[in-house]
C-alpha positions in Angstrom: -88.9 53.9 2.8 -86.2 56.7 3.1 -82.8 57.3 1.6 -79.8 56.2 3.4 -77.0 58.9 2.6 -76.4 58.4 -1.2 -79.2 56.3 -1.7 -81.7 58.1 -3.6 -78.6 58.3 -6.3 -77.7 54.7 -6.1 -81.6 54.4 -6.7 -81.7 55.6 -10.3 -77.9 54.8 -11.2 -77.3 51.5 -9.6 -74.3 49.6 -11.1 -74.7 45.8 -11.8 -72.2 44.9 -8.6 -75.2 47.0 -6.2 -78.2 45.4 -8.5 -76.5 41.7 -6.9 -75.8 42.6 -3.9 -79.4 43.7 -3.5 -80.7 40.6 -5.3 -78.6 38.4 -2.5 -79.8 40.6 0.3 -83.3 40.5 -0.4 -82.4 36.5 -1.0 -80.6 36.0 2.4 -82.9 38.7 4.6 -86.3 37.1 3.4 -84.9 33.4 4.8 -83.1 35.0 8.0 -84.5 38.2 8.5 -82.7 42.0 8.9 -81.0 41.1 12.3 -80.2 37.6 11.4 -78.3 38.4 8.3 -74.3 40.1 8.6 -72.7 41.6 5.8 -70.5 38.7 5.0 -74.2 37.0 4.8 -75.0 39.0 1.9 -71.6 39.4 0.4 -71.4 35.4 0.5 -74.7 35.5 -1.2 -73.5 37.9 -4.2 -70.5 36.0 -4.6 -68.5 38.8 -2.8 -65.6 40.1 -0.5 -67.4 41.9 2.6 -65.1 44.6 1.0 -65.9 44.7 -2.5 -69.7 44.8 -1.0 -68.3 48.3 1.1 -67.6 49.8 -1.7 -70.9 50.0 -2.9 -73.0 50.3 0.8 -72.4 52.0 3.9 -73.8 49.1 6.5 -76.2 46.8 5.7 -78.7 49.3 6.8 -77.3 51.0 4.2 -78.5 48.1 2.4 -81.9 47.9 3.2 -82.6 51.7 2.9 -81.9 51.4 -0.4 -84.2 48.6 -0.9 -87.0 50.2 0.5 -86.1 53.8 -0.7 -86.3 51.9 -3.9 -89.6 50.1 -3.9 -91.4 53.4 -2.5 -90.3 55.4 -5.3 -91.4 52.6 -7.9 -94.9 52.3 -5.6 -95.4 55.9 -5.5 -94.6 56.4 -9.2 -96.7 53.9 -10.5 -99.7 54.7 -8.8 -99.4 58.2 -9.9 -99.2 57.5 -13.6 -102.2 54.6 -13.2 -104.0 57.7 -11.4 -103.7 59.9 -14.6 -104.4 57.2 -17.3 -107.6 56.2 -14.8 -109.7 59.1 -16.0 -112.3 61.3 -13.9 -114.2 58.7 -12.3 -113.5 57.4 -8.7 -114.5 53.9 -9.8 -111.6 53.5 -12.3 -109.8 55.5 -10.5 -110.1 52.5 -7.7 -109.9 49.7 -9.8 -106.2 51.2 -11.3 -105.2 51.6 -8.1 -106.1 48.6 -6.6 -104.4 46.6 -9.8 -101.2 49.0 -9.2 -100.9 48.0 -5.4 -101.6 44.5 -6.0 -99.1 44.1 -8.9 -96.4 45.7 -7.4 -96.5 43.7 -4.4 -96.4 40.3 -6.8 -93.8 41.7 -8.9 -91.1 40.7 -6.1 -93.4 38.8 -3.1 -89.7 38.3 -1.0 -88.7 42.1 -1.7 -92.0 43.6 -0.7 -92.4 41.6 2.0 -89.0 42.6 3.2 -90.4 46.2 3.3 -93.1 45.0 5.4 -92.0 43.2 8.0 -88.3 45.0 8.5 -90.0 48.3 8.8 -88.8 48.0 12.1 -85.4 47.8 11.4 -84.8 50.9 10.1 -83.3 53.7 12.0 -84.6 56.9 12.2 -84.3 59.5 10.9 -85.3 57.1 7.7 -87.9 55.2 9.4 -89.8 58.4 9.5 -88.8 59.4 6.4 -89.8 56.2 4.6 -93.6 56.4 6.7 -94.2 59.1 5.3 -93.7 58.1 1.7 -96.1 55.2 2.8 -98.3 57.9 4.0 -98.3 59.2 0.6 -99.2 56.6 -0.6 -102.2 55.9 2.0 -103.3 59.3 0.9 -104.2 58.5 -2.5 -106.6 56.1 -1.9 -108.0 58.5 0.3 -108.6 60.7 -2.2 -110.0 58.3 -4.7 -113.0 56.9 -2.2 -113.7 60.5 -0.9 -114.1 62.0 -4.0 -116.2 58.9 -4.5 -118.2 59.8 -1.7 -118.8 63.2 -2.4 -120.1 62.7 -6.0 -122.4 60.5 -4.4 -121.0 56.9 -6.6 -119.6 56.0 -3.3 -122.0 55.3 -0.3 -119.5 54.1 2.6 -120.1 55.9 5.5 -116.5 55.0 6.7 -114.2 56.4 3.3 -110.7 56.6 5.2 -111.3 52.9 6.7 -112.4 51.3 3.6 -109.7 53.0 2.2 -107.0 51.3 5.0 -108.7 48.4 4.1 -108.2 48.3 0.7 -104.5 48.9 1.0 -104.3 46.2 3.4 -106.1 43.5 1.3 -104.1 44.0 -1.4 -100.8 44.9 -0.3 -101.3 40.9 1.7 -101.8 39.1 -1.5 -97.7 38.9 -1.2 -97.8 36.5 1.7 -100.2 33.9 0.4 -100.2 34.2 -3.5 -98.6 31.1 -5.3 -98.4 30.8 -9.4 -99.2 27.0 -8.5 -102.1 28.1 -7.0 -104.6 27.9 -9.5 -105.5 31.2 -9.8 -103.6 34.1 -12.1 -102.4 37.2 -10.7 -105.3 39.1 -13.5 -107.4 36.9 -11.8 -106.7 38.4 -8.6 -106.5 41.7 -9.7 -110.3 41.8 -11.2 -111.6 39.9 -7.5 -110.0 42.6 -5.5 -111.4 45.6 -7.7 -115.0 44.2 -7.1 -114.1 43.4 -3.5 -113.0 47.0 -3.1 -116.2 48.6 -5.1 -118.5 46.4 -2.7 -116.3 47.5 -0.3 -116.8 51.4 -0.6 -120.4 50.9 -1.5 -120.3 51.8 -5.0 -123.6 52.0 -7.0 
C-alpha cells in the first residue's frame, strides 16, 4: 500500500468529507469491485457531487491509494508496538503478532479485503511501493520464528514458510469470519496462536 500524491498527508489529516467518501468507496468497491465502480459510484454512495468528491481525490485510484496507504501504515504500526510490549521471547513475540494480524483484518473485513484482492489495481509506481510495505510487514514474522529457531524454542526446519503461512492463515480469517458464527474473534485469536506455535514447532 503506497501513497498516491498527497496521500500520506490526507492519511493523518483526513477531513470528515474524505473519512465518507472512503467509508462509501470501500462500501461500493467491496460489492462491485475497483474496475466496476466510477467516481459518480462512490460520490452517489457519500451522498456527493462527483465534484465535491474531486476536491478531496485525484482519481478514484487516488481513492484507493489512500485506502491502502492507510491500512499499511495502521498494520505496520500496530505490529511494531505489539512487538515491543511482547517482551524477549519468540513465543510471545508470535502469539502478539498473530493477535495483531488477525485483529486488524476483523477490524474492517470489507476494507482489508479490499487491499487484498485490488492489489492488482494499483498502478505502479504505488503498487511497488505498497509491496514493499507488505514486505515489511512479512519481514517481521520472519524475524520472530528465526530468532525462535536459533534459540532453539523453535524446531521448524522451514522458518520463512511457516512464517508465509502464518501470515496467510490469519490475514484469511477476513473472508470467512461471521459474529453470528458462534465463535468470538478472542476466540479466534487464542486458536490461531496455538495453530501457529504447533506450526513452528515450538517446545
Amino acid at each position: 500500500m503506497s501513497s498516491a500524491p498527497g496521500a500520506g498527508r490526507r492519511a493523518e489529516e483526513g477531513s470528515s468529507g474524505e473519512e465518507t467518501i472512503l467509508r462509501a468507496a470501500i462500501e461500493v468497491m467491496a460489492e462491485h469491485g475497483y474496475h466496476g465502480t466510477s467516481v459518480r459510484d462512490i460520490a452517489e454512495r457519500a451522498g456527493l457531487s462527483a465534484a465535491a468528491l474531486y476536491h478531496h481525490f485525484q482519481s478514484k485510484q487516488d481513492v484507493l491509494a489512500t485506502i491502502m496507504e492507510r491500512g499499511i501504515k495502521h498494520l505496520l504500526s500496530c505490529t511494531r508496538t505489539a512487538l515491543a510490549e511482547a517482551g524477549e521471547q519468540p513465543a510471545e513475540q508470535l502469539r502478539a503478532l498473530v493477535s495483531v494480524q488477525i485483529l486488524f483484518h476483523l477490524s474492517d473485513q470489507r476494507g482489508t479485503l479490499l487491499g487484498t484482492s485490488e492489489l492488482r489495481a494499483l498502478q505502479e509506481p504505488l503498487r511497488g511501493r505498497h509491496l514493499a510495505k507488505r514486505r515489511q510487514q512479512q519481514r517481521l514474522f520472519d524475524q520472530v520464528v528465526r530468532r525462535g529457531v536459533e534459540q532453539g524454542v523453535f524446531t521448524t526446519g522451514l522458518p520463512l514458510e511457516a512464517s508465509r503461512a502464518i501470515v496467510v492463515m490469519c490475514t484469511g480469517v477476513a473472508s470467512w469470519f461471521s459474529p453470528r458464527g458462534g465463535i468470538s474473534r478472542k476466540q479466534i485469536v487464542r486458536r490461531y496462536q496455538r495453530l501457529a506455535l504447533d506450526m513452528v514447532g515450538a517446545s
